[in-house]
Backbone of each chain as ProteinMPNN parsed JSONL, in Angstrom:
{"seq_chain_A": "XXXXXXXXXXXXXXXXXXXXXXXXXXXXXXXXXXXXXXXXXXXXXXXXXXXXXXXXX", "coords_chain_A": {"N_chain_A": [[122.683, 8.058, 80.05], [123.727, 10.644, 78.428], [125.219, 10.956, 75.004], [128.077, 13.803, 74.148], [127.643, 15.587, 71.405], [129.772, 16.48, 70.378], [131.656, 13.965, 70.67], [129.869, 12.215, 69.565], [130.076, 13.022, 67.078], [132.852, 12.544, 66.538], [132.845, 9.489, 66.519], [131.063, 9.128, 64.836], [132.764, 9.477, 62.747], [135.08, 7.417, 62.672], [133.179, 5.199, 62.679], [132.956, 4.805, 59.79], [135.612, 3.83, 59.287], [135.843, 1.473, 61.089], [134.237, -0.845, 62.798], [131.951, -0.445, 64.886], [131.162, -0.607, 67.996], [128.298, -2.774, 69.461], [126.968, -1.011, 71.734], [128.077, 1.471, 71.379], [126.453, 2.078, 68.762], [124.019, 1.804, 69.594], [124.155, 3.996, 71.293], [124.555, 5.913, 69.303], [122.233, 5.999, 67.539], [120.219, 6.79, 69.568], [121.279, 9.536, 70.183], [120.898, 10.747, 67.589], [118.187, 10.72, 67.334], [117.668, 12.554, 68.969], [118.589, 14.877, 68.092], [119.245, 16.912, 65.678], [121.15, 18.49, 64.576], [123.5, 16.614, 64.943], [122.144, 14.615, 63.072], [122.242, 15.819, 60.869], [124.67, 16.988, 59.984], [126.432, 14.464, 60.253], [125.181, 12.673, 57.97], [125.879, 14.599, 56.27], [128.722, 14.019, 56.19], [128.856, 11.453, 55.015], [127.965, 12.298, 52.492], [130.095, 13.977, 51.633], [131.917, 11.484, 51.833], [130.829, 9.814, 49.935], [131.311, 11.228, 47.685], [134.168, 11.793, 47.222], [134.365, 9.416, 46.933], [133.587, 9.218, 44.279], [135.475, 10.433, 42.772], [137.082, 9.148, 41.001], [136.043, 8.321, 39.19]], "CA_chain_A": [[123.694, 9.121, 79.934], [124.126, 11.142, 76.652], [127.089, 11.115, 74.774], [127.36, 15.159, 73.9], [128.077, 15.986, 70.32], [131.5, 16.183, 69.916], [131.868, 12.679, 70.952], [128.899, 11.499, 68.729], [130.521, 13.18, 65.563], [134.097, 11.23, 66.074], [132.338, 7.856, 66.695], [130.448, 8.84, 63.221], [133.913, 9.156, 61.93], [134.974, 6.393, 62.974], [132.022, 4.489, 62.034], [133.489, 4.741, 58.861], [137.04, 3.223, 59.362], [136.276, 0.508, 61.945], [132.963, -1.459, 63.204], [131.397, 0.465, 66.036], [130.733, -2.334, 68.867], [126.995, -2.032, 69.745], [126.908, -0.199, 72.697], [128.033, 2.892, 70.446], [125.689, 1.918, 67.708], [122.761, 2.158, 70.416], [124.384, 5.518, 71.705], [124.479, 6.709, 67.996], [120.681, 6.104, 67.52], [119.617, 7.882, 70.945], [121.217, 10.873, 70.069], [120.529, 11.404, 66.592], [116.697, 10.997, 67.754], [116.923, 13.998, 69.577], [119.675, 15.469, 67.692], [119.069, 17.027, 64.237], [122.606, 18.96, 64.106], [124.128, 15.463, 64.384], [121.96, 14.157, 61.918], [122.589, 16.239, 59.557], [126.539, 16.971, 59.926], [126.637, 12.78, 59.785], [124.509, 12.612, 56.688], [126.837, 15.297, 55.348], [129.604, 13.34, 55.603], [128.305, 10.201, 54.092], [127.703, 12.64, 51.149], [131.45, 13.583, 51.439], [132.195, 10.375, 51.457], [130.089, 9.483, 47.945], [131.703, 12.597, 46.543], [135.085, 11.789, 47.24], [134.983, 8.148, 46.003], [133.274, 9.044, 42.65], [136.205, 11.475, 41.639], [137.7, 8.107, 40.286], [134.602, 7.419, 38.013]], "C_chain_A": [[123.964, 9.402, 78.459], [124.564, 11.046, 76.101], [126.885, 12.809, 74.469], [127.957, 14.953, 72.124], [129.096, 15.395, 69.618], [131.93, 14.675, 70.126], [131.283, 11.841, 69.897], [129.605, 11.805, 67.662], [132.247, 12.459, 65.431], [133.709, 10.008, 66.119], [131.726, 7.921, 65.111], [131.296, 8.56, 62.102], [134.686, 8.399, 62.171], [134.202, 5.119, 62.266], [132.623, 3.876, 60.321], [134.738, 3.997, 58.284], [136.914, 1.897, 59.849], [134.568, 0.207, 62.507], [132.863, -1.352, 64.124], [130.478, -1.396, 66.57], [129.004, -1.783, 69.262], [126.318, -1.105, 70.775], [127.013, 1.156, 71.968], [127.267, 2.802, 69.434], [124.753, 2.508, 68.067], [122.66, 3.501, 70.636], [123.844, 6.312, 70.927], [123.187, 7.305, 68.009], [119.962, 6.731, 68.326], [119.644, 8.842, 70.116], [121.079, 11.535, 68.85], [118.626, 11.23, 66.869], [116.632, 12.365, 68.15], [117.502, 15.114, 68.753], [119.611, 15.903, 65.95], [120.199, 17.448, 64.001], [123.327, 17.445, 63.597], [123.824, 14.949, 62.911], [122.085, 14.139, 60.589], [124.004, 16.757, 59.499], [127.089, 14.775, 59.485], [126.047, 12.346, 58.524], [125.358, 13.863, 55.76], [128.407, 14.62, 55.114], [129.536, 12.005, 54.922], [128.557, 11.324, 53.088], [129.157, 12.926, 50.624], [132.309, 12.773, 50.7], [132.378, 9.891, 50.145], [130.782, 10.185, 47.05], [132.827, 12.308, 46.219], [135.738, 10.302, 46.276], [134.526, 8.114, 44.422], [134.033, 10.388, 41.852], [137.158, 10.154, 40.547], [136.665, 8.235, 38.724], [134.904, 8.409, 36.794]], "O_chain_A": [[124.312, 8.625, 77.57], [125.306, 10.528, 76.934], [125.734, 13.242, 74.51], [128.732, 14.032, 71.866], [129.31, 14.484, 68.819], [132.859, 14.39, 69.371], [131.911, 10.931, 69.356], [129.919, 10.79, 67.04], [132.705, 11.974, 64.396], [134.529, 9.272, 65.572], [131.861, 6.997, 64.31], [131.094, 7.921, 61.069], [135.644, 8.881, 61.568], [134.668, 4.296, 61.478], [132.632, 2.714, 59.915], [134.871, 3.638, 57.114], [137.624, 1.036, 59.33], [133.789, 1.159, 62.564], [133.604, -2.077, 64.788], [129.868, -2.375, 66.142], [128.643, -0.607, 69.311], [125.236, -0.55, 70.585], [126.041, 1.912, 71.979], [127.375, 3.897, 68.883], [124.321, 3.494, 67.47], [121.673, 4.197, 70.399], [123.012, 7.174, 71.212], [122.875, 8.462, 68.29], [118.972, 7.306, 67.874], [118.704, 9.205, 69.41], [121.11, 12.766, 68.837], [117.979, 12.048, 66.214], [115.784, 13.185, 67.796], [116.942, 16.21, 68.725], [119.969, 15.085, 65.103], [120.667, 16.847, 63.034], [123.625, 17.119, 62.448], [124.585, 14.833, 61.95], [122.085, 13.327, 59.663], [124.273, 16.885, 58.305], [127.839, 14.218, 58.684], [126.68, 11.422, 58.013], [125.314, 13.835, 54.53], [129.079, 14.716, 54.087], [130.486, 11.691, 54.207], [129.738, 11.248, 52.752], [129.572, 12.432, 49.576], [133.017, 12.915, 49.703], [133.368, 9.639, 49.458], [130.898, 9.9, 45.858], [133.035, 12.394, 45.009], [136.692, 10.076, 45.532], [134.909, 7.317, 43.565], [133.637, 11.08, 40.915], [137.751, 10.43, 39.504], [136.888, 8.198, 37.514], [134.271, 8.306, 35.743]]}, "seq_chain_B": "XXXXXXXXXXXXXXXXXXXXXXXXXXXXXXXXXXXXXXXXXXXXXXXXXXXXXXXXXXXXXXXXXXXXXXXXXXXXXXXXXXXXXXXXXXXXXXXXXXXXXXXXXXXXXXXXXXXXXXXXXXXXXXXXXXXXXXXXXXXXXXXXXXXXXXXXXXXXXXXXX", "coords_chain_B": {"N_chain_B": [[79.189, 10.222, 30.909], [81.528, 11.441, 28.957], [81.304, 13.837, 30.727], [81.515, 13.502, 33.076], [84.572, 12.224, 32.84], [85.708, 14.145, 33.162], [85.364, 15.759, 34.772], [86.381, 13.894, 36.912], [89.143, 14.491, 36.201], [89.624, 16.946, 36.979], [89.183, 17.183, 39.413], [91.584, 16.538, 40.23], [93.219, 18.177, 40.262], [94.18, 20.126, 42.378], [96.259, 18.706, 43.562], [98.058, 18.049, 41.103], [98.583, 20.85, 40.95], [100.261, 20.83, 43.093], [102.375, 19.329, 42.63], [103.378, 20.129, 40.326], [104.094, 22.878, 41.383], [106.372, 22.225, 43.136], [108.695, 21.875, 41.425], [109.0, 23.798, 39.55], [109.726, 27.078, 39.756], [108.353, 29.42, 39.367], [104.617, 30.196, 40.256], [103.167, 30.801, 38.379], [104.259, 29.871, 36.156], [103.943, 26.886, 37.05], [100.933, 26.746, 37.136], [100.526, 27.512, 34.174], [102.556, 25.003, 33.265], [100.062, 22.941, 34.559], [97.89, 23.437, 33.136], [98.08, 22.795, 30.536], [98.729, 20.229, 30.905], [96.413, 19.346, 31.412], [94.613, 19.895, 29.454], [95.736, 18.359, 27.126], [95.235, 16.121, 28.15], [92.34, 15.702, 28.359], [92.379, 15.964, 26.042], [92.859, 13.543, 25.188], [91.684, 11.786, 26.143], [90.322, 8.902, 25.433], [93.382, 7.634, 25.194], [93.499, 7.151, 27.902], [91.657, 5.42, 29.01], [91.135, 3.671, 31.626], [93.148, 2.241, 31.973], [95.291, 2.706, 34.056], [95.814, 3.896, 36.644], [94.146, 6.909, 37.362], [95.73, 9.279, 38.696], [98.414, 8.797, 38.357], [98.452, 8.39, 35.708], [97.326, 11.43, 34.696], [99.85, 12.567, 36.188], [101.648, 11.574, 34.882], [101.44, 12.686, 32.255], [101.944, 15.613, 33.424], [104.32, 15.145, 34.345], [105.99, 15.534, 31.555], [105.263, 18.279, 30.476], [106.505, 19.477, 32.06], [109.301, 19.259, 32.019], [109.056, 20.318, 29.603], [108.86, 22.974, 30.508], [111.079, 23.926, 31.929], [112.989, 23.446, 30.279], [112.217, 25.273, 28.53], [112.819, 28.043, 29.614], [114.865, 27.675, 30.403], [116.528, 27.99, 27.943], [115.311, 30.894, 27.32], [117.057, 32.661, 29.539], [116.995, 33.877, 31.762], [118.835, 35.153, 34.147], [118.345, 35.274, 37.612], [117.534, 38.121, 39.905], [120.883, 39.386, 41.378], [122.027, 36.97, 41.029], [123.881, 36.581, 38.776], [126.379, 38.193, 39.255], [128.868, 38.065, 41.027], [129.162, 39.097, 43.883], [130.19, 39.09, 46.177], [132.707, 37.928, 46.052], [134.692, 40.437, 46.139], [135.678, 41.528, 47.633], [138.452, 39.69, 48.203], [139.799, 41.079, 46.23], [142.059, 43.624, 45.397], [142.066, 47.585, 44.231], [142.824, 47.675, 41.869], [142.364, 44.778, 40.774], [143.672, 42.787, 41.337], [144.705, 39.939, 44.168], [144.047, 41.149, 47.152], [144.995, 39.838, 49.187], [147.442, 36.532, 48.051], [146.553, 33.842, 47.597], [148.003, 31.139, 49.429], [149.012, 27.815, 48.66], [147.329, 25.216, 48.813], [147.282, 23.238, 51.874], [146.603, 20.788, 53.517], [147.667, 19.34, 56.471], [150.593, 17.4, 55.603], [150.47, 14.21, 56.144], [147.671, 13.823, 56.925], [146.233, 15.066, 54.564], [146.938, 12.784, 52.945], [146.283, 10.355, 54.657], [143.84, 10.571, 54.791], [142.783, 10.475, 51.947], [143.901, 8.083, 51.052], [142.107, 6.581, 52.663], [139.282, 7.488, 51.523], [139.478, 7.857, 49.241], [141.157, 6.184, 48.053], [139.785, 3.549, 49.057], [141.419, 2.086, 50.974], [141.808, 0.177, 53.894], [142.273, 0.964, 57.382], [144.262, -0.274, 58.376], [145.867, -0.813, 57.017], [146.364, 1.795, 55.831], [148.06, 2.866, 58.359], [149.584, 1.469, 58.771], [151.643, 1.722, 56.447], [151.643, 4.638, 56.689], [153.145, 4.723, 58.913], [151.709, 4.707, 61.654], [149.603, 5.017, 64.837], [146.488, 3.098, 65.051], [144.73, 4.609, 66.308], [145.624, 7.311, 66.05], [144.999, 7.786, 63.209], [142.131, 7.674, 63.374], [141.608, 10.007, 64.676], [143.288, 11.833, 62.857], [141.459, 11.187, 60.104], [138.917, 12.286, 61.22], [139.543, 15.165, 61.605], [140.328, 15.516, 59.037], [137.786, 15.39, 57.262], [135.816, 16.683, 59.143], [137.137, 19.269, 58.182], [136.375, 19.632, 56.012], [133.742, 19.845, 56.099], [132.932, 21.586, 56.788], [134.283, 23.945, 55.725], [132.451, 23.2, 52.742], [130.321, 23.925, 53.964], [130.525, 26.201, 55.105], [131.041, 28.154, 52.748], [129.774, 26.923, 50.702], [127.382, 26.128, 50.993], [125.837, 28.142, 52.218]], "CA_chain_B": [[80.844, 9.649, 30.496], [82.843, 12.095, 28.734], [81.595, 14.654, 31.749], [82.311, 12.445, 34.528], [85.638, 11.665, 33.39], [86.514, 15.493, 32.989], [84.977, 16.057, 36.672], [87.323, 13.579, 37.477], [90.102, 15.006, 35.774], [89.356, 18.256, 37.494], [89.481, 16.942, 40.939], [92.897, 16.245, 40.882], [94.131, 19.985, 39.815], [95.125, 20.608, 43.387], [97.206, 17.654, 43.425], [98.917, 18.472, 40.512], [98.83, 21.955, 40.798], [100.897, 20.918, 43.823], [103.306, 18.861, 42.327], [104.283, 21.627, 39.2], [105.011, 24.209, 41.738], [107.421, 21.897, 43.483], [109.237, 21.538, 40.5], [109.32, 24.889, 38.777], [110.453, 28.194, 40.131], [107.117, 30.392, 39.368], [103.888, 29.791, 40.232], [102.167, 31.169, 36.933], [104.675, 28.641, 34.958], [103.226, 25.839, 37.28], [99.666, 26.947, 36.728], [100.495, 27.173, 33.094], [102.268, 23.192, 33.245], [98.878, 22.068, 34.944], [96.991, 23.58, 32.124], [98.63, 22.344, 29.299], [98.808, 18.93, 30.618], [94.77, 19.2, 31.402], [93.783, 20.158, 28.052], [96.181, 17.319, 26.835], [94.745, 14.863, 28.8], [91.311, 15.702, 27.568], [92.282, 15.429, 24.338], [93.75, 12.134, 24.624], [90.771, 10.805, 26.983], [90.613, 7.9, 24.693], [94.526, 6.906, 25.322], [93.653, 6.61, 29.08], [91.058, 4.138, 29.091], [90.963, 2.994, 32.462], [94.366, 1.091, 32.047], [95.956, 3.037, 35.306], [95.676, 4.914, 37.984], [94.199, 8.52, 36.456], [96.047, 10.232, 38.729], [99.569, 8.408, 37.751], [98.467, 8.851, 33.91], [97.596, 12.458, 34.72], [101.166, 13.219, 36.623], [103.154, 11.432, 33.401], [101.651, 13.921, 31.13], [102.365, 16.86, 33.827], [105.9, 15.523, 34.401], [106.482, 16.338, 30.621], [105.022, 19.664, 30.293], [107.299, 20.453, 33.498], [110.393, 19.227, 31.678], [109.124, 21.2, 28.697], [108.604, 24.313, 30.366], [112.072, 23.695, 32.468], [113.841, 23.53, 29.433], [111.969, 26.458, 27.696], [112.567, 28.874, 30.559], [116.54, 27.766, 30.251], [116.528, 28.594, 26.62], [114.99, 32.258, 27.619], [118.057, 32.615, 30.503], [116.779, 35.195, 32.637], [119.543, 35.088, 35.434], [117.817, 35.617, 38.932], [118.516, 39.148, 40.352], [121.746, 38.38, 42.123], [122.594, 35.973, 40.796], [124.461, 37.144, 37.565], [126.98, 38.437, 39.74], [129.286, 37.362, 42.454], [130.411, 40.224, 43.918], [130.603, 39.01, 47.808], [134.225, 37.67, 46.749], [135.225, 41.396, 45.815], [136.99, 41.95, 49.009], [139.461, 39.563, 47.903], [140.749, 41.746, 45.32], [141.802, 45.218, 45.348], [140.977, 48.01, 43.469], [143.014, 47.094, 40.673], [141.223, 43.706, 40.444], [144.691, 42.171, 42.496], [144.447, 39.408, 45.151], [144.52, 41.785, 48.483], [146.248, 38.502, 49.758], [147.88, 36.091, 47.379], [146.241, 32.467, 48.384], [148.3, 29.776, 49.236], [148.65, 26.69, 48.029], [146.192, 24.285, 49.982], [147.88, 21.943, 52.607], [146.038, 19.661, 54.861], [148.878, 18.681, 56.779], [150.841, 16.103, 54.421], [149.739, 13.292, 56.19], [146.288, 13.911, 57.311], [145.733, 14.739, 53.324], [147.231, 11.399, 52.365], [145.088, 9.381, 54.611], [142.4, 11.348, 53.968], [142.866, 9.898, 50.482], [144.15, 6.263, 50.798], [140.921, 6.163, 52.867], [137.798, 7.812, 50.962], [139.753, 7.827, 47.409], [141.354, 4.526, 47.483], [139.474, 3.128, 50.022], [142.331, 1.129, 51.912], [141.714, 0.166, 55.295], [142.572, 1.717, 58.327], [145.33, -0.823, 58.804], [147.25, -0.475, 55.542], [147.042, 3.342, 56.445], [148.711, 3.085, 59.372], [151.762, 0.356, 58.311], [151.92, 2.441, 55.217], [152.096, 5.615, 57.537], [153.545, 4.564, 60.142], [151.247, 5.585, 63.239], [148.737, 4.338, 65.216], [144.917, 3.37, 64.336], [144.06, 5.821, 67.131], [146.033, 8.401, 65.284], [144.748, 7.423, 61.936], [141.098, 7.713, 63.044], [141.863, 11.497, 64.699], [143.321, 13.002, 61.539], [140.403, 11.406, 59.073], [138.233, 13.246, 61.709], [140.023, 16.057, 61.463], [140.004, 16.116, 58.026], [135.85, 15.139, 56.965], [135.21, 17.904, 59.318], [137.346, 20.531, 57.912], [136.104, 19.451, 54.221], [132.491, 19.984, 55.69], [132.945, 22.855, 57.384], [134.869, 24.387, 54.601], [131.526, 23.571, 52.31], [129.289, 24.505, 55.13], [130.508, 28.198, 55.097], [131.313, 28.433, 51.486], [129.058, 26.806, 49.415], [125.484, 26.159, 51.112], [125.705, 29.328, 53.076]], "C_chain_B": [[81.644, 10.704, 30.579], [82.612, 13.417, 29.98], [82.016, 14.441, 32.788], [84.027, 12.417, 34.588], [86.71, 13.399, 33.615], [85.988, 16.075, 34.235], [86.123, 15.607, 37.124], [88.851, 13.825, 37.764], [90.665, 16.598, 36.806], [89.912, 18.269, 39.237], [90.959, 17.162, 41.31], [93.837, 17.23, 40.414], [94.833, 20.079, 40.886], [96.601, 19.984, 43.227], [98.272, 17.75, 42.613], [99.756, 19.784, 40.245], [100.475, 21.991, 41.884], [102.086, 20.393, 43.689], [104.091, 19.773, 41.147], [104.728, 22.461, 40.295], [106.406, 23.468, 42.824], [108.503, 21.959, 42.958], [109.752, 23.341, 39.87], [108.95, 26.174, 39.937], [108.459, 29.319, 40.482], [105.928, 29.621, 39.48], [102.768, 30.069, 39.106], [103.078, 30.061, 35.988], [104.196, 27.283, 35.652], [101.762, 25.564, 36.788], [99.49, 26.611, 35.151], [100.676, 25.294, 32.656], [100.73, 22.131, 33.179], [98.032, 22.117, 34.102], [96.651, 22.785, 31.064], [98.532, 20.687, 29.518], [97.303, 18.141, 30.976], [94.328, 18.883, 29.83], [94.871, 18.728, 27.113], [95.339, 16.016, 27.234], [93.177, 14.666, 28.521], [91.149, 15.516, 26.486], [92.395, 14.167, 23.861], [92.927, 11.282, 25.468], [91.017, 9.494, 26.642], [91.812, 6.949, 25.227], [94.843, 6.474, 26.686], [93.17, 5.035, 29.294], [90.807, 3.194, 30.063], [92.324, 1.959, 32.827], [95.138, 1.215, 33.506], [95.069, 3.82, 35.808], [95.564, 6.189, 37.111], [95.116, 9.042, 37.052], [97.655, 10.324, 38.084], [99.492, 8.579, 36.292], [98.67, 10.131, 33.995], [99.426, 13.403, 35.605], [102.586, 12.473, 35.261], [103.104, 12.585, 32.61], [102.582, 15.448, 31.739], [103.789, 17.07, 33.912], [106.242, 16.25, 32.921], [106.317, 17.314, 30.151], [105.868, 20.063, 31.089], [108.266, 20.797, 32.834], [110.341, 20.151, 30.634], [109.197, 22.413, 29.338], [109.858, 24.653, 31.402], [113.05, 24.125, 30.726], [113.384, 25.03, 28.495], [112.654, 27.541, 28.751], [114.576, 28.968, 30.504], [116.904, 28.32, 29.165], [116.446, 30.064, 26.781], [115.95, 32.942, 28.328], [117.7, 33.734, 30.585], [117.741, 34.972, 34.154], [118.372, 35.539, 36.598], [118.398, 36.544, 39.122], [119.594, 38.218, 41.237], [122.352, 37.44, 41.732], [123.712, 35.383, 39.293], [126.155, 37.792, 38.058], [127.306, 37.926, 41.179], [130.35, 38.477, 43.239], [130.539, 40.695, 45.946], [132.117, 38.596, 47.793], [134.901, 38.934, 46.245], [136.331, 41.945, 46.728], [138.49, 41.133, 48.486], [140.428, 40.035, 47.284], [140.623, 43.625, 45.56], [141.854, 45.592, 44.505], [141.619, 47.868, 42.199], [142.978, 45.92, 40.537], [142.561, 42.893, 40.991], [144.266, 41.56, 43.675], [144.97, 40.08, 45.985], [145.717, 40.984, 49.178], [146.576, 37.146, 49.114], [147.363, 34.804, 48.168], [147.149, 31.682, 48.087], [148.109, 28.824, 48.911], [147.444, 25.663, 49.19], [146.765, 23.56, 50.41], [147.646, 21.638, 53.299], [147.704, 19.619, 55.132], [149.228, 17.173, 56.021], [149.828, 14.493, 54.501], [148.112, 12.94, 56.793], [145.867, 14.102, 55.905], [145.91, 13.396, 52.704], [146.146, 10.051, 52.975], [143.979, 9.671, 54.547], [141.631, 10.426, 52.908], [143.19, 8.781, 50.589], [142.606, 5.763, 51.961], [140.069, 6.364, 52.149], [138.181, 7.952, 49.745], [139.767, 6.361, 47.261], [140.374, 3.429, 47.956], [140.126, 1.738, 50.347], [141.454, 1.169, 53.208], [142.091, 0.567, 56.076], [143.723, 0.915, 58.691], [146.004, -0.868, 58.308], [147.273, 0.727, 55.36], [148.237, 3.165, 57.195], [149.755, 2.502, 59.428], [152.451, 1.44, 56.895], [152.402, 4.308, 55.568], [152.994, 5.773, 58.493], [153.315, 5.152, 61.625], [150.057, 4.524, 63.304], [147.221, 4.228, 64.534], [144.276, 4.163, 64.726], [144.01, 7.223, 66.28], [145.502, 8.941, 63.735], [143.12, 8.25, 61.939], [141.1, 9.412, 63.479], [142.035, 12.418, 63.566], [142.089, 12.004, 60.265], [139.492, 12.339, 59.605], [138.119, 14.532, 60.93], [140.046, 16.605, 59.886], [138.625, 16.024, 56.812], [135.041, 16.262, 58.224], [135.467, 19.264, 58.628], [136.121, 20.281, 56.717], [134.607, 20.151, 54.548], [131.962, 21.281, 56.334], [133.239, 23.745, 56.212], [133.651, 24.592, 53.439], [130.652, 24.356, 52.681], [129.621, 26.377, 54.708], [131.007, 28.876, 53.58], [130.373, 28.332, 50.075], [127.9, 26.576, 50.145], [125.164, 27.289, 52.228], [124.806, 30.011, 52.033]], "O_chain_B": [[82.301, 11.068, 31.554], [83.638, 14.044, 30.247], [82.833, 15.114, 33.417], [84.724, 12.509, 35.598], [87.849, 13.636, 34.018], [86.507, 17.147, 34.548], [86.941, 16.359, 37.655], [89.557, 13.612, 38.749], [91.772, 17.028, 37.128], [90.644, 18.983, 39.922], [91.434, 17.732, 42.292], [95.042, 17.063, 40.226], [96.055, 20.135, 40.752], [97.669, 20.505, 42.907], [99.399, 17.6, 43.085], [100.854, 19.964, 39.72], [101.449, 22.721, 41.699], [102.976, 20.78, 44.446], [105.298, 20.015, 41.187], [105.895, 22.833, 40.171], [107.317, 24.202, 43.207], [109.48, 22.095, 43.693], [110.903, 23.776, 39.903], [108.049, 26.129, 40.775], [107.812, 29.654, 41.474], [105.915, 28.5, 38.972], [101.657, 29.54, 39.08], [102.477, 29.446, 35.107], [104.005, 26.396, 34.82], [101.39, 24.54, 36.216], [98.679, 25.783, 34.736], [99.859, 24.525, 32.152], [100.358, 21.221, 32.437], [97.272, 21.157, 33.978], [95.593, 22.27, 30.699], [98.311, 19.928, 28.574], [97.032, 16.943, 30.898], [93.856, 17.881, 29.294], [94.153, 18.194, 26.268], [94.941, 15.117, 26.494], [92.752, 13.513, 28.458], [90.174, 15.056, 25.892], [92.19, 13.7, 22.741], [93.283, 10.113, 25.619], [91.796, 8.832, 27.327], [91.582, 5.808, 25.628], [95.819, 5.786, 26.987], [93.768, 3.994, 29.566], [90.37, 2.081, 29.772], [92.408, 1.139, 33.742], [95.553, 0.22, 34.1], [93.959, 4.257, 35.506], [96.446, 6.575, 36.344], [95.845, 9.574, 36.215], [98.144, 11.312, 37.536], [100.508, 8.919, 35.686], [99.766, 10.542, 33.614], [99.832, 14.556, 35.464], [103.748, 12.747, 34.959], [104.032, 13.319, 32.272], [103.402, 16.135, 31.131], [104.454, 18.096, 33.765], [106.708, 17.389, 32.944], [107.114, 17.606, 29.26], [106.148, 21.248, 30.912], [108.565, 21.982, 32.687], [111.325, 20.875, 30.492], [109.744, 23.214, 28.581], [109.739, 25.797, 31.842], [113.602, 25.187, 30.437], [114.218, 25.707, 27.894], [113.467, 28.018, 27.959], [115.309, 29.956, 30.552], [117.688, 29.26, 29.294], [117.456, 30.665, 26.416], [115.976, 34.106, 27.929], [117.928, 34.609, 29.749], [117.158, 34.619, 35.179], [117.468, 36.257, 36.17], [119.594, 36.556, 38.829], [119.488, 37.064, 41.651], [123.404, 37.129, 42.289], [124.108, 34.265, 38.964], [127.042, 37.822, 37.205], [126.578, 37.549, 42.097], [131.567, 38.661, 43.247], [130.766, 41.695, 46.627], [132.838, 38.691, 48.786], [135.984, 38.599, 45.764], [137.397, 42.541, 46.574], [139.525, 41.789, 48.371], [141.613, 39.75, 47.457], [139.726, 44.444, 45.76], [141.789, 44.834, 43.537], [140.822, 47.953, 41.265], [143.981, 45.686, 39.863], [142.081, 41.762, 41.066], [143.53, 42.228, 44.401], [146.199, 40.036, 46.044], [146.846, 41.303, 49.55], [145.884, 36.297, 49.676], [147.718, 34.686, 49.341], [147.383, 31.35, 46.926], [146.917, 28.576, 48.731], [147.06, 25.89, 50.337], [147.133, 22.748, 49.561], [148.316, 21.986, 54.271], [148.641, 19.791, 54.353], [148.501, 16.19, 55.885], [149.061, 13.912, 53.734], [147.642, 11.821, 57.0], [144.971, 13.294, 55.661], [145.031, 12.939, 51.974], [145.519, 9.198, 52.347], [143.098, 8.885, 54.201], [140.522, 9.893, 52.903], [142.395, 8.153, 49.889], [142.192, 4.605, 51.932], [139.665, 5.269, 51.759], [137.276, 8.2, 48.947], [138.987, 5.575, 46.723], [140.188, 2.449, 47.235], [139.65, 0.625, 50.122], [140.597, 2.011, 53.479], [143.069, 1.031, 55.492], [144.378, 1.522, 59.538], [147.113, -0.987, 58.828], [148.222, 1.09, 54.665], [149.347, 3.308, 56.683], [150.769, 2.872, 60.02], [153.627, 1.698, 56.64], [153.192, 5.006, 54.933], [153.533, 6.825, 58.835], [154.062, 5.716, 62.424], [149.646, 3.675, 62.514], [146.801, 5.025, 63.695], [143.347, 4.656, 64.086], [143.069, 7.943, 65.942], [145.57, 10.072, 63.253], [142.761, 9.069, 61.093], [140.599, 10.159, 62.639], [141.348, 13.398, 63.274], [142.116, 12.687, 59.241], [139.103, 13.231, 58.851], [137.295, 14.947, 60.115], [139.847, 17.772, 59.547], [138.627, 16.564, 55.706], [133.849, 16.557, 58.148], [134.633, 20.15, 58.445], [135.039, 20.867, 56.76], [134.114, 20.885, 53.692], [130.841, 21.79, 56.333], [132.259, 24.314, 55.73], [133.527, 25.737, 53.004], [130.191, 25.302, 52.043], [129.004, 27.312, 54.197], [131.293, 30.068, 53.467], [130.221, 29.011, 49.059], [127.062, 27.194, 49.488], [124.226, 27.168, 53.016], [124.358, 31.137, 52.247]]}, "name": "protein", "num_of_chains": 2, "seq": "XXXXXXXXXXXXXXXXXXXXXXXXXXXXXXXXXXXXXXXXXXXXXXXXXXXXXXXXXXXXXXXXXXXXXXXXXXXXXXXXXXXXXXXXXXXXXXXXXXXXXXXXXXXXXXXXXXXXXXXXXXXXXXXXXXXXXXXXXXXXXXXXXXXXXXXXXXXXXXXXXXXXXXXXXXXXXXXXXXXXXXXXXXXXXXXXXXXXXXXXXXXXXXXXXXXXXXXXXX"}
């Protein structure tokens, strides 16, 4: 069973805050296989991420 | 010898030809790069010598013809049509060059900007958010959502559009 999208992109955010138990880890990996939107909206926020913590620097 | 190694040299034009036009904008300033760092590399046969990999010797020289002809080409500043002008945000202003609609200040909601920020600035934890907020971790992880989508949405249709 899939997860759809919208589900996958709060678990990514998430991911981030709190240690995704492996069952959602596994999920993750499915659906970014098939899933290039995900992949690349989740790889955009990583970059976010990077961006946001090197306004300190 | 010295024809062999300039056969060899030769071979690997595509190769490089293919790596300059990755790099630089025009394909006559790649062509040119590949040239320049041919006839270099012939000149300097000698300084190869078998020590590496030709084709890794031949892509050092090409990287620095690239950078040279990168940096010459900036020097020259030929804006790209288009690109000299930005005149898709014209709507904003009317015709006496006035914001049509005066932009507000920017406000994530207070606290969805704050943990926003004591997460991906400070980087606190999701649990010294939420004592420090006073709300749940549920709640906590909703508005970072909420606000690492706007942010990428917000780029998304603004800047890599």
């Amino acid at each position: 069973m899939m997860l759809p999208c919208r589900e996958v992109m709060r678990k990514v955010s998430q991911g981030e805050d709190r240690s995704l138990a492996f069952g959602e880890r596994v999920a993750l990996r499915l659906h970014f296989a098939i899933c290039r939107g995900c992949r690349n909206a989740s790889a955009q926020l990583k970059f976010l991420r990077r961006a946001v913590r090197r306004l300190s620097e | 010898m010295a024809e062999d190694f300039k056969t060899q040299v030769e071979k690997l034009r595509p190769y490089l030809l293919r790596y300059a036009q990755l790099q630089l904008r025009s394909a006559e300033a790649a062509e040119d790069a590949v040239q320049e760092a041919l006839v270099a590399a012939l000149a300097g046969a000698s300084g190869f010598a078998g020590r590496s990999n030709l084709r890794t010797w031949l892509t050092g020289i090409l990287k620095h013809k690239i950078v040279d002809a990168i940096r010459k080409s900036s020097r020259e500043l030929q804006p790209l049509p288009g690109e000299d002008d930005a005149a898709e945000f014209d709507t904003l202003f009317d015709e006496r060059g006035h914001w049509s609609q005066a932009p507000d200040a920017w406000e994530l909601p207070e606290k969805t900007a704050q943990a926003f920020m004591m997460r991906e600035h400070l980087g606190l934890e999701t649990a010294e958010i939420c004592k420090e907020l006073a709300i749940t971790s549920t709640h906590c992880w909703v508005m970072l959502y909420r606000a690492r989508m706007a942010l990428r949405l917000c780029l998304q249709e603004s800047w890599f559009k």
